[in-house]
C-alpha positions in Angstrom: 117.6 94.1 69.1 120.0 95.0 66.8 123.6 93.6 66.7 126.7 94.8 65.8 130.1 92.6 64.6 133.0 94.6 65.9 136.4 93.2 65.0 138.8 95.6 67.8 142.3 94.7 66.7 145.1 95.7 68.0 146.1 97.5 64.9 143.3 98.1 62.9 139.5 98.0 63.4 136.2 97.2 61.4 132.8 97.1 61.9 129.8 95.4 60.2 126.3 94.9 60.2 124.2 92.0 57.9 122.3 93.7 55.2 120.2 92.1 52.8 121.8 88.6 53.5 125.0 90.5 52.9 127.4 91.7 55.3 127.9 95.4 55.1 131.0 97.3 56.2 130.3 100.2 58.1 132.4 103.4 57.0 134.4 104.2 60.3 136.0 106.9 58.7 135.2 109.1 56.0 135.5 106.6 52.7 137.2 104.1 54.7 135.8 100.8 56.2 138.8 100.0 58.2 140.6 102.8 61.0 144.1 102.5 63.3 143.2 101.2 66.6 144.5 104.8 67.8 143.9 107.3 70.4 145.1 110.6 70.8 144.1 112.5 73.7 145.4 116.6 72.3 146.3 118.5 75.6 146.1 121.8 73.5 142.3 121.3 72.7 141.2 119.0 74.9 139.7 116.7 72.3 140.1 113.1 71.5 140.6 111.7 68.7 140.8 108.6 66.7 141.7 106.0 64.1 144.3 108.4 61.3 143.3 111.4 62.9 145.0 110.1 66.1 147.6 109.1 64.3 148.4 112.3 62.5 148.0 114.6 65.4 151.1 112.3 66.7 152.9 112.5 63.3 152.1 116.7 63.1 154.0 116.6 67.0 151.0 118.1 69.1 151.3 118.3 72.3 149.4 115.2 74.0 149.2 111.5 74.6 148.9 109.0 72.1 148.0 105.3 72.4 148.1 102.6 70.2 148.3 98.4 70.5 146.0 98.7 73.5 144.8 95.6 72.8 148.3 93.5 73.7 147.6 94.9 77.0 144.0 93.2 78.1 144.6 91.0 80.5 147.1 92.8 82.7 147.1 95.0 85.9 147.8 97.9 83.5 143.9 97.5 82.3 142.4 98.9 85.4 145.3 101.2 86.6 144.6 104.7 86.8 146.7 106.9 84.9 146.8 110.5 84.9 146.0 112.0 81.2 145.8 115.8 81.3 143.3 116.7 83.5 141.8 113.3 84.2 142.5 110.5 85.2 141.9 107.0 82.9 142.0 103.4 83.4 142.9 101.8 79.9 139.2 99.7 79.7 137.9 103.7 80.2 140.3 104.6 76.9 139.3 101.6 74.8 135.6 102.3 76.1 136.1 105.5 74.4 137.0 104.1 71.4 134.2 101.4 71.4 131.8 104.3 72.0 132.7 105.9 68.7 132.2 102.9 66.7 128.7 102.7 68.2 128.3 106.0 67.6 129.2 106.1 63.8 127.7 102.9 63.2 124.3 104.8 64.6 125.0 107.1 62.3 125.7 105.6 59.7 122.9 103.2 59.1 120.0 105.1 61.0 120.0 102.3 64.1 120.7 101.9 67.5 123.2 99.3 68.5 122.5 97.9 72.0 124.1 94.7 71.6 127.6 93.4 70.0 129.5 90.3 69.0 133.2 90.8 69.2 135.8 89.0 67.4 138.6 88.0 70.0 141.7 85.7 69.6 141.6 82.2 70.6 144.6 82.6 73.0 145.2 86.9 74.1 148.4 85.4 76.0 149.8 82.3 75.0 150.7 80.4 78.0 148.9 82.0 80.8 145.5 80.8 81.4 144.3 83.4 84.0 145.2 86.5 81.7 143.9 84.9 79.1 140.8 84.4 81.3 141.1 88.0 82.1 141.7 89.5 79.2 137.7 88.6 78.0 136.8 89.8 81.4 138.4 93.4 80.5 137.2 93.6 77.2 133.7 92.9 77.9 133.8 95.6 80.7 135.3 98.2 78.2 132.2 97.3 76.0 129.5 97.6 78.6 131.3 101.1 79.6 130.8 102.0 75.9 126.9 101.9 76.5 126.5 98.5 74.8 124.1 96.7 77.3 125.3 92.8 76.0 128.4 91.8 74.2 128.8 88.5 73.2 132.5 86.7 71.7 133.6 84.9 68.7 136.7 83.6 67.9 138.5 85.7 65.3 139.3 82.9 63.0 136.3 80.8 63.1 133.9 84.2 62.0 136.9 84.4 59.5 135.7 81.0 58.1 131.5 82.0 57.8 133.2 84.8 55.5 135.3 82.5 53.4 134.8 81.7 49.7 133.5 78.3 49.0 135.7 74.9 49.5 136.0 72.6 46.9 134.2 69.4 47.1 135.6 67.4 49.4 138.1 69.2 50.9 139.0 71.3 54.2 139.8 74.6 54.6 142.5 76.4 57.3 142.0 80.4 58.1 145.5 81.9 59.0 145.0 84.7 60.7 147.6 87.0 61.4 146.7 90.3 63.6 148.8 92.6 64.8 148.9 90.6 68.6 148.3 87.4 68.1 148.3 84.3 65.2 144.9 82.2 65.2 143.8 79.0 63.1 140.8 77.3 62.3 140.2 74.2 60.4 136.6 74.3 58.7 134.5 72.2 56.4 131.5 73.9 54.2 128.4 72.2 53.3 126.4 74.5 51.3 125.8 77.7 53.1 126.5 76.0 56.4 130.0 75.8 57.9 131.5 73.6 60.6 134.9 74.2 62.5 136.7 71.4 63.1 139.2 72.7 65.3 141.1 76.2 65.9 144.3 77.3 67.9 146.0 80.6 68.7 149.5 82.1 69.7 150.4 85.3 70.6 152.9 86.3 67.8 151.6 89.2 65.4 152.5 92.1 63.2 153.9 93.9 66.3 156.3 91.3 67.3 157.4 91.6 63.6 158.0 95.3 64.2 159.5 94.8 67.4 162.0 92.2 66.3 163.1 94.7 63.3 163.6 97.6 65.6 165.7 95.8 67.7 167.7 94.4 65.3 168.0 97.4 62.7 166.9 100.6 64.5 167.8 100.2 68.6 171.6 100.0 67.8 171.8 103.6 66.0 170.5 104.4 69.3 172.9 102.9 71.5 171.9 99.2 71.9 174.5 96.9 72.5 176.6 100.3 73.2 179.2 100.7 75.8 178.8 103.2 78.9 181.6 104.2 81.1 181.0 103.2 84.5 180.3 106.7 86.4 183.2 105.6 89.3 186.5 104.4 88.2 187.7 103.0 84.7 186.2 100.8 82.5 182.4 100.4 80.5 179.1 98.5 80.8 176.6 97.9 78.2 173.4 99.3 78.0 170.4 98.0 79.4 168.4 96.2 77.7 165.4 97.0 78.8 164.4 100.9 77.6 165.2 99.2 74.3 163.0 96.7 74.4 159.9 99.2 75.6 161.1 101.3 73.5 160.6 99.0 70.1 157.2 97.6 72.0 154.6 99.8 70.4 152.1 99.2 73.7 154.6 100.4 76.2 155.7 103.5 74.4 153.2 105.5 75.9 154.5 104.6 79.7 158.5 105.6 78.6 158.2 109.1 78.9 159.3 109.6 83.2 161.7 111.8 84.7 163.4 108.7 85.5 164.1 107.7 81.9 164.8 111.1 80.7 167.5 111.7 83.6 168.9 107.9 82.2 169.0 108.9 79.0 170.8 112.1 79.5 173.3 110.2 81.8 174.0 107.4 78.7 174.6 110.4 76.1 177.1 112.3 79.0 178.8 109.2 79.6 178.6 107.2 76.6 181.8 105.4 74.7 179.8 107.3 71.9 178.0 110.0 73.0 176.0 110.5 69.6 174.3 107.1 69.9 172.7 108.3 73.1 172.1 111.7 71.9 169.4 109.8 69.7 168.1 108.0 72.5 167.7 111.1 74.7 166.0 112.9 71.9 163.9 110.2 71.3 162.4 110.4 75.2 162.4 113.6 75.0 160.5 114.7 72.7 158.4 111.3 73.0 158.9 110.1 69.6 158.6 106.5 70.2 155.6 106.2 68.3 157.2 108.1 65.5 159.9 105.3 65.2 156.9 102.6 65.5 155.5 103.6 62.4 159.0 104.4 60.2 159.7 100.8 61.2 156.3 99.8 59.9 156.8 101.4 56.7 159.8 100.3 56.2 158.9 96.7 57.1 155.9 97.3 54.0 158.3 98.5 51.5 160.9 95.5 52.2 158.0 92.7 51.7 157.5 94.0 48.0 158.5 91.4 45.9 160.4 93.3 43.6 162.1 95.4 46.2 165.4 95.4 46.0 166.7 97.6 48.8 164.7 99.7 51.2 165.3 101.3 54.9 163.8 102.5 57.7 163.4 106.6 57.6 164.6 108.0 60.8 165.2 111.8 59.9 162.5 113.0 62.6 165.4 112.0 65.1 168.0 113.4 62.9 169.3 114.6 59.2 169.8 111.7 56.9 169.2 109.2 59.4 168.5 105.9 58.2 168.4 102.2 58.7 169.3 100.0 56.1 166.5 96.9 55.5 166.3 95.3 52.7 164.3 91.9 51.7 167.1 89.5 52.8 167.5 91.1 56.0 163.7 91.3 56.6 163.3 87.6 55.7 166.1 86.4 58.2 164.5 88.7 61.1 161.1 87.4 60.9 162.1 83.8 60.1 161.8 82.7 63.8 158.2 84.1 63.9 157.5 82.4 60.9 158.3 79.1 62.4 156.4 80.5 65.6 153.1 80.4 63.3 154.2 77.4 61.4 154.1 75.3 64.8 151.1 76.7 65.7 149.3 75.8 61.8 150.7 72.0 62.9 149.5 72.0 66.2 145.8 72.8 64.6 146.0 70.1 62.7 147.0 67.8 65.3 143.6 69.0 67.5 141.9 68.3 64.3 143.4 65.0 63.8 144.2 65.6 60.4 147.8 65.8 57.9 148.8 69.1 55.6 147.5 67.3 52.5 144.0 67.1 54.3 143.8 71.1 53.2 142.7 72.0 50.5 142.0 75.6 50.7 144.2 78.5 53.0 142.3 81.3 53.5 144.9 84.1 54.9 143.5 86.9 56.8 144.8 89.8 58.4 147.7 92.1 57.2 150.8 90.5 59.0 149.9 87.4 56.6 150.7 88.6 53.6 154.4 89.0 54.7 156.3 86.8 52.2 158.1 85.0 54.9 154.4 83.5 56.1 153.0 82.6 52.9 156.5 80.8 52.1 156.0 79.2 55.6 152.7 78.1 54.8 153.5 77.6 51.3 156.3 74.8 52.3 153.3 73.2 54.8 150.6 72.7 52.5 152.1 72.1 49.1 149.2 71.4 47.1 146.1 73.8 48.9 145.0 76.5 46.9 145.3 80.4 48.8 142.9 82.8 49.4 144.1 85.9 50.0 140.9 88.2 49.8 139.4 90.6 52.1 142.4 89.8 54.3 141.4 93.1 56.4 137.7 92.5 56.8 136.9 89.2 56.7 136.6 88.8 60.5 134.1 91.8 60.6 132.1 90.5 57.8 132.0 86.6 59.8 131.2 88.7 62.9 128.1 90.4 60.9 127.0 86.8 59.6 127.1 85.2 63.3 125.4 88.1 64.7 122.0 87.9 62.7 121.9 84.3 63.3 
């Protein structure tokens, strides 16, 4: 039976197949190996679609619902909650199911096969602390790929397929994958010995690329939308701040979709009447109102790109799709101070691999950093500052878990 490695991130996907002792990258989208974790479901046409098409059917404003991050949510009562979606109604296993059907699908397509059976990468901790989500969270997942058509699905952690992928390891010395996702952080110390590799130990956290982005909406884009903004109190004199809560779904890219309810709306419009300043609110009722949550997602995305080039001297976060000439000011400096706790977050969680593996920083001679939240500067200082003296890899940081997932599968 054939297998397929299936790396289902929460921000971006791959898939791969072994190929002449090679793995091989199966083309997901036209000339790309790679695609958004996105769905769009377009109430105009009654279509779905996926990966950058979803994405730009947000960005072009049809008329829909968009999902994205679907992974943070495995785990959860949300999973198997019906919701109503047009004219259906969906559980989210039944949405990612849909998307795990079109990888299947293309990967049929693509290399003439049919794919009964898949190996999924998953983190070594979906939820940090609780044990029964994290238990659960497997449990949903391999439901969503069984409702995709595939009849067995087997699990790998994302780091340790990471490591079969890895370049080789100096004689002698050990190797650490840093794998930084857009959910969750996961380690693995590994050893090579010609083709064969052993993990030693491996760890996870849930900390990843969209904490990063919710921690710099919060801090840079939430205020020009009334955050930390006083109210006036609807009887008698005096103010109240604004709750912090539609603000913090509001920057949490997996419970955008869930804002958009009479309820908020009618809240909204009540902060922007009664606000100390009414135009900070007129943001935030815009923004629910015409559901451009996602919309501020990816402007704080970008903007959180263009800040982590090393030569960048100032950059901002482009918010003119809530209003003319609205920006928020980002630059290196104040990326690096709002990720720094994060950065800590993984640099525990590096030591605390170590300590399951019995081993000191200098025992490291090789850091192998995949996924695109660890190539933020702040990390690989982090890391950097750990392990003085290991070399870094930084290559295929995007694929490397699909093409470890591919390796493990034909074995």
């Amino acid at each position: 039976m054939n297998t397929l490695g299936i790396d289902f991130g929460t921000s971006n996907t791959s898939a791969a197949v072994l190929v002449g002792g090679r793995a091989h990258l199966i083309e997901v989208e036209q000339g790309r190996t790679t695609l958004p974790t996105s769905i769009f479901f377009d109430y105009h046409s009654g279509a779905t679609t996926y990966g950058s098409a979803a994405n730009a059917a947000l960005i072009d404003g049809r008329e829909g619902r968009f999902m994205r991050a679907l992974k943070s949510v495995l785990g959860t009562p949300l999973m198997r909650e019906q919701r109503q979606i047009h004219y259906e109604r969906l559980t989210l296993i039944e949405a990612i199911a849909r998307f795990l059907t079109m990888i299947r699908k293309r990967a049929e397509a693509t290399t003439g096969q049919p794919f009964t059976r898949a190996l999924s990468g998953r983190p070594v901790r979906f939820h940090s602390t609780n044990d029964a989500r994290n238990a659960q969270a497997e449990v949903d997942l391999r439901d969503a790929y069984l409702t995709a058509g595939f009849s067995h699905v087997d699990f790998m952690y994302e780091p340790e397929a990471a490591a079969l992928a890895a370049g080789p390891l100096d004689k002698g010395k050990l190797g650490l994958i840093i794998d930084i996702g857009g959910g969750t952080s996961n380690f693995s110390v590994f050893e090579r010995n010609g083709d064969q590799t052993r993990i030693i130990a491996s760890h996870g956290v849930r900390v990843g690329g969209t904490d990063f982005d919710k921690s710099i909406s919060l801090a840079q884009v939430m205020p020009l939308l009334g955050r930390g903004a006083e109210i006036g109190n609807e009887m008698g004199k005096g103010t109240h701040t604004a709750p912090a809560s539609i603000y913090n779904d509001l920057a949490s890219c997996e419970k955008i979709p869930f804002l958009y309810t009479p309820e908020n709306r009618r809240m909204a419009a009540q902060f922007q009447k009664l606000g100390v300043n009414p135009t900070l609110f007129k943001r935030l009722h815009d923004t629910i109102d015409m559901e451009m949550g996602h919309g501020i997602a990816f402007a704080v995305e970008a903007g959180k790109i263009r800040a982590n080039v090393p030569d960048a001297d100032q950059s901002a976060i482009d918010l003119r799709t809530i209003e003319r000439d609205l920006w928020a000011q980002m630059g290196p400096n104040d990326l690096s101070q709002i990720l720094s706790p994060h950065a800590e977050t993984v640099r525990q969680a590096a030591l605390q691999t170590l300590v399951d593996a019995q081993l000191a920083p200098n025992d490291i001679g090789q850091i192998v950093f995949v996924g695109g939240s660890s190539l933020m500067h702040v990390i690989i200082e982090a890391m950097t500052d750990l392990f003085p003296d290991a070399t870094l890899e930084r290559t295929e940081a995007f694929t490397a878990v699909a093409d470890g997932l591919a390796i493990a599968a034909s074995r």
